[in-house]
N, C-alpha and C positions, 0 to 999 in steps of 0.2 A: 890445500884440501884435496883429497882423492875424488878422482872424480867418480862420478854415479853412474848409476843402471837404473830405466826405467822398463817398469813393467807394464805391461798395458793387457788386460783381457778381462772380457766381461763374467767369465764365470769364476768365482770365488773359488774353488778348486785348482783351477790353473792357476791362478795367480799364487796361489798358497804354495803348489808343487813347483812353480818356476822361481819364487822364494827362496823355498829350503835347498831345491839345487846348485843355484848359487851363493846361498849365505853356507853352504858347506864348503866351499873351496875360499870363502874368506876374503870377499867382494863388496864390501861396505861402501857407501854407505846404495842399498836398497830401497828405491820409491815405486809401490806398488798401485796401479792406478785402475779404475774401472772404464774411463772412456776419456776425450780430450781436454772436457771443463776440470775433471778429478785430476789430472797431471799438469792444467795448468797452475794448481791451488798450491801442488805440490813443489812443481820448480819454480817457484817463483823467488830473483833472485840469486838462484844454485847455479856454481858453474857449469860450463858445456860438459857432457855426458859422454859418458866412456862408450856406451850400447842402449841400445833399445831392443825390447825384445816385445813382438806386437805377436798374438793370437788372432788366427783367422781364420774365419767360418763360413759358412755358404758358398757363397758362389764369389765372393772375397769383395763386395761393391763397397759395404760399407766399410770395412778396415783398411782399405786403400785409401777411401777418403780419411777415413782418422789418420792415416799414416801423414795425408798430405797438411792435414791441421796441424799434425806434431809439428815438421816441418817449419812452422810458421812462430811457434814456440822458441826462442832464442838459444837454451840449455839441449834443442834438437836437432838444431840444423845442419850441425856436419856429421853428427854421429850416427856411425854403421846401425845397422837394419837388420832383427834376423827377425823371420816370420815362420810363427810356430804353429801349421798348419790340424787344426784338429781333422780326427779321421774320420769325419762324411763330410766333409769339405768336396767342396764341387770343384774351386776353382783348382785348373793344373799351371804347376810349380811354372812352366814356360809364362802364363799368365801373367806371371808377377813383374811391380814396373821394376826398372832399373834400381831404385831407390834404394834397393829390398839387396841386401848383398849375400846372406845365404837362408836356409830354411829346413827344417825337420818336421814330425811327426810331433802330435801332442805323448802319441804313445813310446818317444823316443827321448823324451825331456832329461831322462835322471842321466842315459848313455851319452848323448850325443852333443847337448847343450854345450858341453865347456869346449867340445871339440871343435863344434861349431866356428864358438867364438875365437878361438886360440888361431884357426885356419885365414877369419878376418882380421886379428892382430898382426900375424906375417906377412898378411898379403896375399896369402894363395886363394887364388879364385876357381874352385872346381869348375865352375856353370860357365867362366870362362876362359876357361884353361882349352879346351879344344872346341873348334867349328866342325861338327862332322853332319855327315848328310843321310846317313848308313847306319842306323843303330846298332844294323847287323856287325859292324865292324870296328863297333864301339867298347865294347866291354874287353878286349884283349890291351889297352892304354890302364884300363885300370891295372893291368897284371902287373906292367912296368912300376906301378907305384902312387896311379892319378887316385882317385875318388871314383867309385863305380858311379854315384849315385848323379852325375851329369848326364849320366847315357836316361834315366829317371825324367829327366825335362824334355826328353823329347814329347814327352805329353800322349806317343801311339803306342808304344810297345806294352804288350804286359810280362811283366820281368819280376821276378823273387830269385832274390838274396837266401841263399842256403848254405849255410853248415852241416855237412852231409854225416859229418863224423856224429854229431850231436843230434842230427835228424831234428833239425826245427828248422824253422822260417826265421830268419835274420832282419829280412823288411821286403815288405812289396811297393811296385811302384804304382801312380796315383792308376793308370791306366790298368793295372790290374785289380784294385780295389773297386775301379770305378765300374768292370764288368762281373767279377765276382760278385760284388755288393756284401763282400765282407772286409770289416775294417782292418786296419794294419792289429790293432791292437789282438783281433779274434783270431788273423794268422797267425802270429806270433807265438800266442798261447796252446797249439795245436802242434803234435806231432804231425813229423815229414809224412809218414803213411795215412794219415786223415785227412791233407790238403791234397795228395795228389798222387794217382796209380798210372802205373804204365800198364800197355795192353800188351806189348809183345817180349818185354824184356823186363828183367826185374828193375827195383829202384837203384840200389844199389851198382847193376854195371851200368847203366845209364848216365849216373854221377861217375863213374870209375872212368868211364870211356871220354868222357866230354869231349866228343867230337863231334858237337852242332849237325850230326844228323836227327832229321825230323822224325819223332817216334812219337805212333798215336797213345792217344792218354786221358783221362779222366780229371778236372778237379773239383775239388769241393766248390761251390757256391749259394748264395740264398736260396736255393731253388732246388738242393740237394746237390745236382752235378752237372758240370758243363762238360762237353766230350770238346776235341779239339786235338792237336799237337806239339809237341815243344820240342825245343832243342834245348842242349844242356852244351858249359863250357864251363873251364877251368877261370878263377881267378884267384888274385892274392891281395889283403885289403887287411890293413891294423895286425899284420902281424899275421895270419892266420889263413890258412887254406881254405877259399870256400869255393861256392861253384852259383852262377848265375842261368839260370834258366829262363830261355822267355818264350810264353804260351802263345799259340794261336786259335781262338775257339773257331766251332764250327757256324756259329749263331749269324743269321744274317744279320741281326744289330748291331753285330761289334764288326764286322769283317765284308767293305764293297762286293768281294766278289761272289761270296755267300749270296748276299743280297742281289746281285744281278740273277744269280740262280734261281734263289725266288719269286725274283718276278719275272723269270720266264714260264717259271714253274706256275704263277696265279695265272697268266694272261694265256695259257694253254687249256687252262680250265673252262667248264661249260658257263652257258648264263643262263641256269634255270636254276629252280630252289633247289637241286642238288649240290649243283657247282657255288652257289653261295656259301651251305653248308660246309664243302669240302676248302673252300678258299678261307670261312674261318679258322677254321681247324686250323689248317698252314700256317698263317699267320700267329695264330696263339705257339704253335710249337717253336716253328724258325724267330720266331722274334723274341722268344719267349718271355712271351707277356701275361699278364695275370688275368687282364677282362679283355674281352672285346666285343663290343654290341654293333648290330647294324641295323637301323631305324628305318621306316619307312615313314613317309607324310606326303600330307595334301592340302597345304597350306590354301590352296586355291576354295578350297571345299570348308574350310577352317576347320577339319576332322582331327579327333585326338590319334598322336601316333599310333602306328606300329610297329613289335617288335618281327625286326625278319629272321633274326639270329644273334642267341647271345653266350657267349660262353665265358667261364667263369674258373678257373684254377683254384676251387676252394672249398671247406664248405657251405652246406645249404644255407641258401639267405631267403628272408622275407625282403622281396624288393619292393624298394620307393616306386610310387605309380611315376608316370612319366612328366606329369602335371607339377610333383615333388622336383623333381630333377632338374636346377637351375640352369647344369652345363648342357644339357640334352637342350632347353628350350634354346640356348643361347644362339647353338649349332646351329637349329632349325630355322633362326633368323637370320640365319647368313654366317654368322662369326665362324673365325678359327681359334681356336682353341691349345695353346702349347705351351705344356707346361710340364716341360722333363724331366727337374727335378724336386720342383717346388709344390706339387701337388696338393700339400696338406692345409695350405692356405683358403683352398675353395670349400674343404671340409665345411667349414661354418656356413655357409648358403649350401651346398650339395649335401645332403644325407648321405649318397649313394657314395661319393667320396671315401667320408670320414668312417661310413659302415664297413668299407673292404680294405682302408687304409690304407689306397694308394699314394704312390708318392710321384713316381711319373703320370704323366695322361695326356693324351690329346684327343682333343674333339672336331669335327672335318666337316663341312656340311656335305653332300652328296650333291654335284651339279648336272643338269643336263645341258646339250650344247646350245641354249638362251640364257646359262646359270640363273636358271630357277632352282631350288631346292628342293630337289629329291626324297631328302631327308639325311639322315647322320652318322656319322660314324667314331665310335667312341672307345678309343683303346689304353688301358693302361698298365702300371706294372707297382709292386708293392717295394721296389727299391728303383731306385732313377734310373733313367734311360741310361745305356753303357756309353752310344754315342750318338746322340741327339742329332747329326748331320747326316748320319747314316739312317736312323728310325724315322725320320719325317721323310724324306722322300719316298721312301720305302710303302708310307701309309697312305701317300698323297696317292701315291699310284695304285691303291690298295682303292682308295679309295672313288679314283675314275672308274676302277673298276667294275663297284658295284654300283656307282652311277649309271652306269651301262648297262648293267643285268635291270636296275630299278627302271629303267626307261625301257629299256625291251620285251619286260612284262609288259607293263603298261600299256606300250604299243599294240601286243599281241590280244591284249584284254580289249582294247578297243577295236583290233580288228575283227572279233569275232562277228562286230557288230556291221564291221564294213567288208564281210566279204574272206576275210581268212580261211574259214570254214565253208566248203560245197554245201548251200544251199538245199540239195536235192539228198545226197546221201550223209551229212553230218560229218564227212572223211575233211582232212586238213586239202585245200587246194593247193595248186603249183608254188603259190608265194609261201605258204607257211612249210609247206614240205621241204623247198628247197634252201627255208632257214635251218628246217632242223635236221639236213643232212649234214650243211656246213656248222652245223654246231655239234653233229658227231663224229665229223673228220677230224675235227680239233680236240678233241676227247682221245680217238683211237691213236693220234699221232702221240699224244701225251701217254698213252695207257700201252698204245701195243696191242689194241683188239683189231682183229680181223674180222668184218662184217659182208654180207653181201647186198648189190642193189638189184631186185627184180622188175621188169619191165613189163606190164601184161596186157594185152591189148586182147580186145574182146574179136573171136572171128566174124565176119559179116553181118557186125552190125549194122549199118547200112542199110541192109536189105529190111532188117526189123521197123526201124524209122520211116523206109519210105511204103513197106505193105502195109503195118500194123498203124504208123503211128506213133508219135513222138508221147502219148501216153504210157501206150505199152512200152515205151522203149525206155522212157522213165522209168514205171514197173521191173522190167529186168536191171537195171541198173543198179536199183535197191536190191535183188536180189542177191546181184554181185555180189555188194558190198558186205552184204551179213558170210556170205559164203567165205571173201576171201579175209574178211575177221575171226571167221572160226577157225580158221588152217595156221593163224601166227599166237605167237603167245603177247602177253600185255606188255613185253616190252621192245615187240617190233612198232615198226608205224607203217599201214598202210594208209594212201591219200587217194583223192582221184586225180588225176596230170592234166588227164582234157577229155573232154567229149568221153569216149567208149575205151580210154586208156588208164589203166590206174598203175601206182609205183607203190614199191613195197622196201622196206630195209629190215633185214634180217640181222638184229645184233649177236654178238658172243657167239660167232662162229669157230666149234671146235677143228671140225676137220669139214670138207666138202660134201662129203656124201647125207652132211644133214642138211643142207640148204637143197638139196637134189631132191631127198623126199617128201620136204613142202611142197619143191615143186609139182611131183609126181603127186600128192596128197589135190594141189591146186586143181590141178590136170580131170583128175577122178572127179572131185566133186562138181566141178563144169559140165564134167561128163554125164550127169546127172540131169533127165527134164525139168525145165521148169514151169511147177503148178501157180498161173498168174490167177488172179480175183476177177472172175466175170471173163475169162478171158482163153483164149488154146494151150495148149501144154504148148511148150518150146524146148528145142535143142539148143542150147546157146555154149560155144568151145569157147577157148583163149588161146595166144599163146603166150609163150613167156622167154623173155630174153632175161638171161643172169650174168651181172660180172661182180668181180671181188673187189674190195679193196684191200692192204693196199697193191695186189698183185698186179690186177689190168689197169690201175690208173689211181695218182694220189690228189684226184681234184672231184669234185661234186660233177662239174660239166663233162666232162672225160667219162666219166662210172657212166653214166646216164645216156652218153652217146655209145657206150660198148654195148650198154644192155639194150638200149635199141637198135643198133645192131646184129647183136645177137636172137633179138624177140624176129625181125626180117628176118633172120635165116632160119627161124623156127618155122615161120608161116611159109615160106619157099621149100621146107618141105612137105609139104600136107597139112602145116594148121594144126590146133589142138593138142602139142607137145611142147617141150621147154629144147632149149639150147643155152649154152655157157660160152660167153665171149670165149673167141680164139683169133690168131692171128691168122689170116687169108694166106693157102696157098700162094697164091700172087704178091702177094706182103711178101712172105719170107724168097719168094723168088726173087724179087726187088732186090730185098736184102744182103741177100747172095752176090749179086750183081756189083751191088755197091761197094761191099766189102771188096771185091776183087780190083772194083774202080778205083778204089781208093789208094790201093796200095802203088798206084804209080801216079797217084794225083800231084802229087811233090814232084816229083819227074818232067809231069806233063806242062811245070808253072800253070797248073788249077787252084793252087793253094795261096792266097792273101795275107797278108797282115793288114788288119785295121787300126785307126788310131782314133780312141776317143776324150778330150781331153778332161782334167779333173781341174778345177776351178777352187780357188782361194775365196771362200765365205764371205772375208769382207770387202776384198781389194775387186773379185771377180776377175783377176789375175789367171793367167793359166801358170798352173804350178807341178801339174803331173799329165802323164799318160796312159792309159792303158792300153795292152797289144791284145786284139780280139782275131781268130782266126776265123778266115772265110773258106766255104769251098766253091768256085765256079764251076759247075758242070758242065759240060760242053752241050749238051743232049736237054736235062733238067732244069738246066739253069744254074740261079745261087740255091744248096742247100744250108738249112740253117743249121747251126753248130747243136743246139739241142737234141738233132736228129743224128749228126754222123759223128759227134767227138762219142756216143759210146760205143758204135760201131766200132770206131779206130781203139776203144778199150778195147774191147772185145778180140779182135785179133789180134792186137799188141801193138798197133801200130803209132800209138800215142808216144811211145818212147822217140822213135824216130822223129815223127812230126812238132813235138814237143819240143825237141832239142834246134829244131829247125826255127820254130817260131824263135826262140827266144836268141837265137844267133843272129837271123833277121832283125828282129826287134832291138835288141844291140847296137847292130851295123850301124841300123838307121838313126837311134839314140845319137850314138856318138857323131856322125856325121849335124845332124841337126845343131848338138852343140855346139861342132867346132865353125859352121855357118852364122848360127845367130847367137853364139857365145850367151847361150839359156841355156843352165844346168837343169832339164825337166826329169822328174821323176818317175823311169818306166813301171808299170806293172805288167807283168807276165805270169799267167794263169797255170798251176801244178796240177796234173791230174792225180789221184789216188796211187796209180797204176806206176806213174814214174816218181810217187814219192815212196814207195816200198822198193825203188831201185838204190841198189848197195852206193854206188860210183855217182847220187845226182850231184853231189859238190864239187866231186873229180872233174864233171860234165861243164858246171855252172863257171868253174874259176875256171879253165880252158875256155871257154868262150869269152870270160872277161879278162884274160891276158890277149886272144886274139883280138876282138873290137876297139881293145883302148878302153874300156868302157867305166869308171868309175864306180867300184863295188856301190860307195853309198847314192847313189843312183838308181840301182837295182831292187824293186820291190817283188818277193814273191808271193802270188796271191794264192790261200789254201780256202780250199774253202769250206765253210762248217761242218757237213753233211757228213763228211770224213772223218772215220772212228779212229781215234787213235790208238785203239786195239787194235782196228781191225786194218791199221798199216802199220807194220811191225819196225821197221825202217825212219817212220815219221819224223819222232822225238829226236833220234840222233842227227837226220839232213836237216832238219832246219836249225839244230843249235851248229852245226857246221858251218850251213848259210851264214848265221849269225855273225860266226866268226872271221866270215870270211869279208864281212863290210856289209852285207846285203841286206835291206830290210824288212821285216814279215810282215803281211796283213792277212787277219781274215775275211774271208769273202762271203757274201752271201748271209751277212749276221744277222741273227734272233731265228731260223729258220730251222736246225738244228736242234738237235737235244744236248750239243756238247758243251751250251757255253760255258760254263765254271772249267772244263777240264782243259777249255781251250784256252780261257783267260789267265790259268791258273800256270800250265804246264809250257805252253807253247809260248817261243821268247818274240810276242807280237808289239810290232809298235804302230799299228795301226786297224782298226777295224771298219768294214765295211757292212752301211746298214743295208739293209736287201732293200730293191725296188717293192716289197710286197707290201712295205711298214707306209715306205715314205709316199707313193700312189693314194693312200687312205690317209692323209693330211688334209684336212677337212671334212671329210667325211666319214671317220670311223674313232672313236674318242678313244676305245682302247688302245688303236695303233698309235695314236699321238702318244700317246701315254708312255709306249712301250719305245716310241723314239726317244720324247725327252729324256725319260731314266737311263735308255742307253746311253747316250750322249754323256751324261750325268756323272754314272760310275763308270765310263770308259775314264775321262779325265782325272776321276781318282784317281786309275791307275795310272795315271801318265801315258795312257793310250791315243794317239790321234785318231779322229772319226772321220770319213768320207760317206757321204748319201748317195745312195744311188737311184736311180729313175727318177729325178727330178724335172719336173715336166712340165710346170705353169708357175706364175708365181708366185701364188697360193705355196705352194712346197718351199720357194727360194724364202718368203719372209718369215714363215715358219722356223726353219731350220736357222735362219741367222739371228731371230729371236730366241733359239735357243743354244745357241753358241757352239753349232757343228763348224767344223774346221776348214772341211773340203764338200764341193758338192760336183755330181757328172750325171747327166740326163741331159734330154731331149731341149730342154727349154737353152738349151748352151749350145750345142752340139752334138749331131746327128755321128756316129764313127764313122772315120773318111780313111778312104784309100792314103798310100801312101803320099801324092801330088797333089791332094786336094788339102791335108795336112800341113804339106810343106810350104802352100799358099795360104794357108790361114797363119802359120808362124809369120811367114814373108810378110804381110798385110799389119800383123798384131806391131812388126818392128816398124814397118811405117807409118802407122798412127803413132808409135810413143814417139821415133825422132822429130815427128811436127810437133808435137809437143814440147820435146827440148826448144825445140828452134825457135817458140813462139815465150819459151819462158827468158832463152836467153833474148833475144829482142826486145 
């Protein structure tokens, strides 16, 4: 008797189509089956089976267990496995267990079925025909003759199969259906020019060329068009020329590094109901999601919610009240909510669900740092999440974030009651002013505005207080206050600072000479008596100190100390006029001075290297070093490198000094190693200045031919701030570097505006988080926030992370909780001169050999 085929799928259609495909090629005898009871009624007694061909759906849970019931079936046990994946199928082909020995498309049954099986009749195994690691470098095996469709299981790439000459879509892989959210079947059906436009080149030489450069481009998907880039290349498969393209979108859903851009991009944003506003929007575009709400509650109060912002990709609905909304209450009780791409199942309890038809969705509750509930956050999408690894962290920290803004309202709401607000003149006092300076530094860094800080101190006030009378002196005080709110518009902030001083911020500063005539406007109307109630007319002046950001200083404390010092030098001229920070005479003489100092500081051995070691996360192991330069002044003393490495920019003298540290730092590497036979890993810090020099490779491998020194030893530290426009030199010295053994980190991370460009272009294998993030570990929820994620998609990319300013332990259990690599702060190690260094290695070898000694004993 010949042996059988069973058929296995629940929908009566597939089973019918997987029928007539094989009963056409004359495959007898066919048992068609609905689920594992129906095939057993059917083989009962039939000899062992030629194939099984099983349908699978969802997320594939249940038809692996029927597959493993077959199995148990006598007529199933040895026989090959193909699984015939219908096309919204979640689970990816990698998923599938071993049992499973090839697979296709529901939408590929009539083409590919027999070929399928013929490929398991010989033996040939595509899925294990090659281990590759490199998709990229995967699709030229098919050219020789393999099966493209293994490069398909890598489960990341989004790749289409195209017949260029015929301009259709051949097959897409599950990764690209899975971020399209269009089936295989709906490519297929669609001309080449429907699925997909190029921006700069036609389609045609594009395919003609296939030479896997990146060219920006357009495709179709549920949502109209994804932008993104692909590369194209030649392949050869059944006889026929085709060409495989594989896309990269722009979307932070589907792509880590995207997504670390957005959430630099959210955590630069303010925390008032603007910056809420502006953070949904972001989210709804870069994620591109269909809804997203942000809920506010006060469980404590048992008040029904509110909404704080909701946005909506659709149109108009009559919404369910919040009362209605099952997942909304769930949230608010605490639950998490994730459901990426099963969505439809909560429909039947959610209205709100089933009304917008989502299919992804998650729901987050909002925590403060007691996690009490803030309230919720609720975002979904009307086809599955692209990659559910990438979407959830992305919202978690979406969601710290407006934990943060919810708690900072609040805060400020009940400060008004404790003192926020000047009592006497209704202006914001010192503490709310100087949140919301620090909340428009982080805006302007983000935006690029230039604002200014005015400093105004009232002139001999004093004297009013001690003749008139702390009444009267109130009374002017008020009258200030109306005076210097008449002179700004509604969306500066003036506060009172202290006593008889008040602070002013002048936003959306075009050019200087209009923040001049406020002043000038200030100046005049002070100059004006004032008529008090029951009381003498009075003269009452000010002056005024101004400084800019970001020109005289990029910190809150800085702006505020230039403008008072500038408001002093207003009053040390007569009082009653304004001044504009400048630097002192005496400053720039300084300056002068040192720059000439400097240039034989190297000479004089005024110049140090430091060493500060970098520690192993779990071992607390010392595993690196970094070379920190010092200057000893004979005269001044030590100055600190913030102050003279841009001096030494400035003249040019960083090239010299630069080449010197890192010869030094070298020397002394190599020496240390061949002492305590520890390969440590140095880092040597690149200015701007010597990475736009032509020769730094020429520089860097000369120095590692003279020291001995081990290219892969060598870390060089860049650090973010630095535009890679704006060092023309950059891109090419460090893939030089690269090549030469040496390894990149960037320095100074999350500080910058560059990270995508830096993660994206520059060949880093390691980053460094700034002391600013990891100092606010415990006390600042955003910055946590902004670590973990770091941390998070660094590791996607195969990137190693080091913390820096690690300072108590509070920061060490943090960060090993959340699985940073390296750590270097204070709580380890202070940076030590050379000998003080080379007795903490000394030391480190004589604790581990009493160890040996005590293990070998």
């Amino acid at each position: 008797m010949q042996a059988g085929i069973l058929l296995v799928a629940s929908q009566r259609e597939l089973r019918r189509e997987l029928f007539d495909t094989l009963d056409k090629e004359g495959h007898p005898p066919i048992h068609s089956a609905r689920d594992t009871t129906h095939a057993a009624i059917l083989l009962e007694g039939r000899e062992p089976l030629a194939l099984i061909v099983l349908v699978v759906e969802g997320d594939g849970r249940s038809s692996l267990t029927l597959c493993e019931q077959l199995r148990l079936l006598p007529p199933c046990a040895d026989a090959p496995v193909i699984a015939v994946l219908v096309d919204e199928a979640t689970i990816k082909p990698t998923q599938l267990p071993p049992m499973i020995g090839g697979w296709l498309y529901a939408s590929q049954i009539g083409t590919e079925l027999i070929a399928r099986w013929q490929q398991l009749r010989s033996g040939e195994k595509p899925r294990d025909a090659e281990k590759i690691s490199n998709v990229s470098q995967a699709l030229p095996l098919a050219a020789a003759g393999g099966d493209y469709r293994f490069v398909f299981e890598d489960g990341e790439g989004d790749w289409l199969i195209v017949d260029p000459y015929a301009e259709r879509v051949i097959e897409a892989s599950p990764a690209y259906m899975r971020h399209s959210g269009l089936a295989n079947s709906v490519l297929t059906s669609l001309t080449l020019h429907e699925v997909l436009s190029f921006e700069s080149v036609s389609m045609e030489k594009a395919f003609a060329d296939g030479d896997r450069h990146w060219l920006a481009c357009q495709r179709k998907s549920i949502r109209g068009h994804d932008t993104g880039e692909a590369s194209v290349r030649r392949v050869h498969h059944g006889g026929r020329d085709l060409a495989a393209l594989h896309f990269r979108s722009n979307r932070a859903g589907v792509r880590p590094t995207v997504a670390l851009m957005l959430l630099a991009r959210l955590f630069s944003g303010t925390h008032d109901d603007a910056g809420v506003l502006e953070a949904a929007q972001l989210l709804l575009d870069e994620m591109s999601l269909d809804y997203l709400a942000v809920w506010s509650a006060r469980p404590e109060e048992s008040s029904v919610p509110t909404q704080v912002v909701q946005r909506w990709r659709g149109d108009e609905q009559v919404w369910p009240g919040p009362q209605l909304q099952s997942s909304l209450r769930l949230v608010l009780s605490g639950r998490t909510l994730m459901h990426p791409h099963d969505a439809r199942r909560l429909a039947d309890v959610d209205p709100l669900i089933g009304q917008l038809g989502l299919r992804g969705f998650v729901g987050l509750p909002l925590l403060d740092e007691r996690y009490s509930v803030l309230g919720a956050l609720l975002a979904g999408s009307r086809s599955p999440f692209g990659e559910p690894e990438i979407v959830e962290p992305v919202l978690r920290c979406a969601a710290a974030h407006f934990a943060h803004t919810l708690e900072l309202r609040r805060t400020r709401e009940q400060g008004r009651a404790e003192g926020l607000l000047d009592a006497l003149t209704g202006l914001p006092n010192r503490l709310l002013f100087n949140d919301r300076l620090d909340t428009i530094i982080r805006e302007a860094n983000r935006t690029g505005e230039t604002f200014a800080v005015l400093f105004v101190d009232l002139d001999r006030f004093k004297f009013i207080n001690d003749t008139l009378g702390h009444a009267v002196g109130d009374q002017v005080l008020v009258a200030v206050t109306q005076r210097l709110r008449s002179s700004v518009r509604a969306s500066d902030t003036v506060a009172r600072y202290a006593g008889d001083e008040f602070t002013i911020v002048l936003r959306h500063i075009v050019k200087t000479d209009d923040v001049l005539r406020v002043a000038e406007k200030i100046v005049q109307l002070m100059d004006a008596p004032l008529h008090l109630d029951d009381g003498p007319e009075l003269q009452v002046t000010a002056s005024i100190g101004i400084s800019f950001f970001p020109e005289d200083a990029p910190d809150a404390e800085t702006l505020l100390k230039h403008a008072d010092e500038a408001m002093y030098a207003a009053k040390s001229l007569g009082r009653n006029n304004y001044r504009v920070y400048d630097v002192s005479p005496a400053q720039e003489q300084q300056n002068a001075a040192l720059k000439a100092r400097l240039r034989h500081a190297e000479g004089n051995g005024e110049l140090r290297v430091f060493y500060q070691p970098q520690i192993n996360a779990g071992t607390e192991d010392i595993v690196g070093m970094e070379a920190l330069l010092r200057w000893e002044h004979p005269e001044l003393g030590n100055i600190g490198p913030g102050f003279f490495i841009p001096l030494a920019e400035e003249t040019g003298l960083i090239v010299s000094i630069g080449e010197w540290v890192l010869r030094t730092a070298c020397k002394q590497a190599k020496a240390w190693e061949e002492r305590f036979g520890l390969g440590l890993r140095l880092g040597v810090n690149l200015s701007a200045v010597q990475l736009m020099q032509p020769d730094l490779s020429e520089i860097v491998a000369s120095v590692l031919e003279e020291t001995g020194l081990d290219p892969g030893l060598l870390e060089m530290e860049v650090t973010e701030s630095i535009s890679i426009k704006a060092a023309p030199n950059l891109m090419e010295n460090m893939q030089k570097l690269h090549r030469l053994g040496c390894h990149i980190a960037i320095d100074d991370f999350g500080t910058g505006a560059a990270s995508l460009d830096y993660l994206r272009k520059l060949p880093a294998d390691r980053i460094k988080i700034d002391q600013s993030f990891v100092r606010n570990i415990g006390v600042d929820p955003d910055d946590e926030a902004i670590v973990r994620a770091t941390i998070e998609m660094a590791h996607r990319l195969k990137r190693g992370v080091v913390a820096e300013g690690v300072e108590i332990e509070q920061h060490l259990q943090f960060l090993r909780a959340n699985h940073c690599d390296e750590l270097q702060g204070y709580l380890f190690c202070r940076p030590l001169p050379q000998a003080s260094f080379e007795r903490l290695l000394a030391e480190r070898e004589r604790l581990l050999s009493g160890v040996q000694d005590k293990l070998q004993a």
